[in-house]
C-alpha positions as CSV (number, residue, x, y, z in Angstrom):
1,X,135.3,75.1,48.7
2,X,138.4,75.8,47.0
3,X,136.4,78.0,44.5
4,X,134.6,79.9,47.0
5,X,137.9,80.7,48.9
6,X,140.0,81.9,45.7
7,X,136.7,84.2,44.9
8,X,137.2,85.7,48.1
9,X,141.0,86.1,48.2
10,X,141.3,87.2,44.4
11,X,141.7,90.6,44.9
12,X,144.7,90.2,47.4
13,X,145.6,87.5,45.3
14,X,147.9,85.9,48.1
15,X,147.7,82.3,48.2
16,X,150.2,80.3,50.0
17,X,152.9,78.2,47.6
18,X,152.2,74.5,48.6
19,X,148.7,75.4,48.1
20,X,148.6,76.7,44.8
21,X,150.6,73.6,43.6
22,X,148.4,71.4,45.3
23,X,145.1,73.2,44.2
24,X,146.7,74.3,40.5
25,X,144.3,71.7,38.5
26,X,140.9,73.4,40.6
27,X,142.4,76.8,39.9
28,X,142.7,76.5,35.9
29,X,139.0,75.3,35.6
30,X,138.1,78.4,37.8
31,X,140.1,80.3,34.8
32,X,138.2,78.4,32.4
33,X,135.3,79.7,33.5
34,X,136.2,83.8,32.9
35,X,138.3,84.6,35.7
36,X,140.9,86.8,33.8
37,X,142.7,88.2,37.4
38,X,143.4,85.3,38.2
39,X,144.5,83.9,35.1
40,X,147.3,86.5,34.9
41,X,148.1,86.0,38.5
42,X,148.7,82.6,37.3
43,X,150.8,83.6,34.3
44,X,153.1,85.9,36.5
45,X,153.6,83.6,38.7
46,X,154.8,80.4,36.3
47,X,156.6,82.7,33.9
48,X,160.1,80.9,34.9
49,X,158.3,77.5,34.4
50,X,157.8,79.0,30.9
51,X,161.1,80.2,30.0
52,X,162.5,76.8,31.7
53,X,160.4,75.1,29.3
54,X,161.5,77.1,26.4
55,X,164.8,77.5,27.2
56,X,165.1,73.6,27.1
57,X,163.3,72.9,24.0
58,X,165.4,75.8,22.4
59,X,168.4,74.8,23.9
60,X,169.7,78.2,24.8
61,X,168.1,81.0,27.6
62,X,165.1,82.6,26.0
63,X,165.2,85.8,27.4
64,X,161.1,87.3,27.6
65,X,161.8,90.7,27.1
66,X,163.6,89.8,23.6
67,X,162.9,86.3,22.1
68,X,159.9,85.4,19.9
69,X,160.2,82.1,21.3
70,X,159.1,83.3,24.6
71,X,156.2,84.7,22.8
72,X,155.5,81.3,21.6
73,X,155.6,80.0,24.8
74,X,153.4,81.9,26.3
75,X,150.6,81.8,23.9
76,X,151.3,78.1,24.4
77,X,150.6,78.3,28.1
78,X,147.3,80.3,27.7
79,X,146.2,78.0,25.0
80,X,147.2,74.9,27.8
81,X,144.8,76.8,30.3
82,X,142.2,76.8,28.0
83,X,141.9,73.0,26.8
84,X,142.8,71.3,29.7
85,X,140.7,69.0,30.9
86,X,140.9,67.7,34.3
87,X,138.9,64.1,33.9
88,X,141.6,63.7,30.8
89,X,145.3,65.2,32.2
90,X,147.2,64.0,35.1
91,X,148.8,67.7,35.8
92,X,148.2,70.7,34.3
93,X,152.3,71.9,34.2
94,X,152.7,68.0,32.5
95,X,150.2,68.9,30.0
96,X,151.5,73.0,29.4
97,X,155.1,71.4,29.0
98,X,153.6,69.1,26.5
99,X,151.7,72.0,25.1
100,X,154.8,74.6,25.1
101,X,157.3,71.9,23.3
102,X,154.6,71.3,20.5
103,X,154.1,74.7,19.3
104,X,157.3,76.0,20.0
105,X,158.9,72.8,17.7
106,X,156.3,73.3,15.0
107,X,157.7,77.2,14.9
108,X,160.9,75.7,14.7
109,X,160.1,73.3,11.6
110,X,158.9,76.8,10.3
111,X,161.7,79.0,10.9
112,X,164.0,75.8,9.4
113,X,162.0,75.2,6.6
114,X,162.1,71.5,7.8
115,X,159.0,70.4,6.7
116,X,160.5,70.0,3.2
117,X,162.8,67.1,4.4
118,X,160.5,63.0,4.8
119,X,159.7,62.7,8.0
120,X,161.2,59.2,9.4
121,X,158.0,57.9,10.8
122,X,159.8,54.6,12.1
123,X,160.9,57.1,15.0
124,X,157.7,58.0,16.2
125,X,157.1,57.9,19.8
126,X,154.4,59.0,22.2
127,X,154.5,61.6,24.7
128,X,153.2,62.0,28.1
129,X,149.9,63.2,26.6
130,X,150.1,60.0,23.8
131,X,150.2,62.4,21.1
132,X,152.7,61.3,18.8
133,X,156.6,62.9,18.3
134,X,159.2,62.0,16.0
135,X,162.1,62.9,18.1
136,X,164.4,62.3,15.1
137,X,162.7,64.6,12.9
138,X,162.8,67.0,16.2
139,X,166.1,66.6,16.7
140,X,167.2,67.5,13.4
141,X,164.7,70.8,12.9
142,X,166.2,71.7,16.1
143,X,169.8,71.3,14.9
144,X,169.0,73.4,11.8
145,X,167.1,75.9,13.6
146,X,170.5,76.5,15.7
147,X,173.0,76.7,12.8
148,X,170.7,79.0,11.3
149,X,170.5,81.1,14.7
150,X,174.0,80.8,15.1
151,X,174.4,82.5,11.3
152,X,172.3,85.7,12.4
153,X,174.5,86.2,15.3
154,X,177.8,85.9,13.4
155,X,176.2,88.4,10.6
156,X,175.4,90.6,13.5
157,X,178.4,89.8,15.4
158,X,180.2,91.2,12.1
159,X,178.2,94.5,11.9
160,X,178.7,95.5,15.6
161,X,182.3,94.5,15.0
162,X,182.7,96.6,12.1
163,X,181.0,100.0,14.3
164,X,183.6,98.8,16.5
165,X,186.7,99.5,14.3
166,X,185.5,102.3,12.5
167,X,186.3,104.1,15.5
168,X,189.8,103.6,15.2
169,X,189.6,104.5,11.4
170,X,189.7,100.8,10.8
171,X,187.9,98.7,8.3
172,X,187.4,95.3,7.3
173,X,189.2,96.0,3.4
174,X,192.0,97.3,5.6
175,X,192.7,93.7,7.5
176,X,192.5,92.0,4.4
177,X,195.2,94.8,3.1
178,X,197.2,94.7,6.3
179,X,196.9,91.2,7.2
180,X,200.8,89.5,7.6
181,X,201.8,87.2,4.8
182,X,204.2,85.4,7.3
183,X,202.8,82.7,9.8
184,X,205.8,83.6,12.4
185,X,204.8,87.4,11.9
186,X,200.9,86.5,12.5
187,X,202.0,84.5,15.5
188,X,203.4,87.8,16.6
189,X,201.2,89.8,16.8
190,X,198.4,87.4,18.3
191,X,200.5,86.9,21.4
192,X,200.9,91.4,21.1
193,X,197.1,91.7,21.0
194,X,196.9,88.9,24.0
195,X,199.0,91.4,25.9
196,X,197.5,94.3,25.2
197,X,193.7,92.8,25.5
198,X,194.7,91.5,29.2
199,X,196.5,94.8,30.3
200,X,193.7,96.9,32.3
201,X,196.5,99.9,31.7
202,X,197.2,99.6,28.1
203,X,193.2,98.9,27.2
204,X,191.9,101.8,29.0
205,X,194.6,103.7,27.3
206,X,193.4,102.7,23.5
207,X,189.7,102.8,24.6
208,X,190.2,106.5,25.4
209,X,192.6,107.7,22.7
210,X,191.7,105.2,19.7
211,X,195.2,104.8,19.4
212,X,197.9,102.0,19.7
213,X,199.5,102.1,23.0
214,X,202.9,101.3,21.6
215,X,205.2,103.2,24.6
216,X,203.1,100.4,27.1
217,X,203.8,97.5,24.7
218,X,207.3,98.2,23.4
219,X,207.9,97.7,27.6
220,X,205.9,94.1,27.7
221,X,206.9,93.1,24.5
222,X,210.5,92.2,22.2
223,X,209.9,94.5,18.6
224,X,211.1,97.2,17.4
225,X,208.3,100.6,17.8
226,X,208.9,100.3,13.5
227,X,206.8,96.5,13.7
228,X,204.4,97.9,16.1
229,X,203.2,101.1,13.9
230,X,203.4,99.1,10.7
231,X,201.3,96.5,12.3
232,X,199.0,99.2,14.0
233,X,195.9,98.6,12.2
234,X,196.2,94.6,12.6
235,X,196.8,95.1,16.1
236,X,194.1,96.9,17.0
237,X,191.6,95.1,15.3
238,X,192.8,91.4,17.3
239,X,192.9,93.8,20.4
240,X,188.8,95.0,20.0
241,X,187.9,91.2,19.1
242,X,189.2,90.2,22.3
243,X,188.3,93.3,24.2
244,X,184.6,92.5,23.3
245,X,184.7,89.3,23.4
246,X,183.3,89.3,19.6
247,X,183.5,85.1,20.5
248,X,182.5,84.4,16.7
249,X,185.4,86.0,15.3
250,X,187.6,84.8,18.5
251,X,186.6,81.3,17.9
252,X,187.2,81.9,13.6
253,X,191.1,83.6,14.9
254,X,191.4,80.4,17.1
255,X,190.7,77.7,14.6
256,X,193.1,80.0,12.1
257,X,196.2,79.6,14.9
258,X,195.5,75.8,15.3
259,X,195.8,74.8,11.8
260,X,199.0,77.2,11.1
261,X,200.3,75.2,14.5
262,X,199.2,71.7,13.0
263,X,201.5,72.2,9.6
């Protein structure tokens, strides 16, 4: 019955919600058996119970229009609609979770080059599907997948940074050159760029002109107009990492502050 009434209805493909959950095991095997509408109605309509499921394996959003992951994921979900078996699986979404987490940690062993390291086999544990996981080994390709993710963000973090400054005639050999020697004179001009960074007025000024505002600051701030334009360069630079919220290089400034407090 439920075949015959999806054959009918596939080309308006509406089927109520509670229905389609109910009925979701019936509706794969009809996709098993070469219904390809309704296998992408399907897809469509469980894409954010892919990206949920990927998002939590990974940790982090996955985003479908950019992220191999997602990719991953969805082959996974296909490949779940094709091998499911409804004499052997509870629920079809149990079995694609169990699906999605498999392939998208063995693409994560890959991308870490984890399958050097011994696996520690004393942590093996079945899943819902009584295939067996090593959660520690999971754990830790996950934890080196991250650090390696988090790596190609800084480096790109860094190059859009960079772009960034060069606006202003800025660049990167010119902090290192301008950078204070003096922790009190670093302190400074931290709590300057703070200022300006958080001063709608004074940002839109520099945003338009590529120049300090020093007329705006030298009336928020207690220097001389000699420390500001000696310190331009400097300035600006904290100023665009805060404007932009470049939160690598705001973090790296942060941790700088905290140990110069802590001596």
């Amino acid at each position: 019955m439920i075949f015959r009434r999806f054959n009918n209805q596939r080309d308006q493909a509406q089927v109520k919600t509670n229905d389609r959950e109910q009925n979701l095991e019936e509706i794969v095997v009809l996709i098993q058996s070469g219904d390809s509408v309704l296998r992408n109605q399907i897809i469509k309509e469980y894409q954010p119970f892919i990206i949920k499921t990927s998002s939590k394996v990974c940790k982090r959003y996955i985003d479908p229009n950019q992220d191999d992951e997602y990719s991953i994921a969805l082959s996974a979900f296909n490949e779940a609609i094709d091998s499911f078996h409804p004499e052997q699986n509870r629920s079809f979404l149990t079995f694609a979770d169990t699906v999605i987490k498999r392939r998208l940690i063995d693409y994560i062993r890959k991308e870490s080059k984890y399958l050097n390291q011994i696996p520690m086999t004393m942590f093996d544990l079945p899943d819902e599907e009584e295939h067996v996981i090593n959660f520690v080994e999971v754990k830790q390709s996950i934890d080196v997948y991250h650090q390696q993710q988090q790596r190609e963000e800084r480096k790109e973090e860094i190059i859009r940074y960079t772009k960034e400054i060069a606006k202003y005639g800025i660049t990167l050999s010119d902090l290192v050159k301008f950078s204070p020697k003096h922790q009190d004179t670093r302190e400074n001009l931290f709590q300057i760029a703070d200022i300006l960074a958080n001063d709608q007025e004074l940002v839109g000024f520099l945003l338009e002109t590529k120049t300090l505002p020093i007329k705006g600051l030298l009336s928020k701030v207690a220097v001389s107009r000699k420390t500001l334009e000696r310190n331009r360069k400097y300035l600006i630079a904290l100023a665009i990492i805060k404007i932009y919220d470049f939160h690598h290089l705001k973090a790296y400034l942060q941790v700088g502050r905290e140990k110069r407090v802590g001596r």
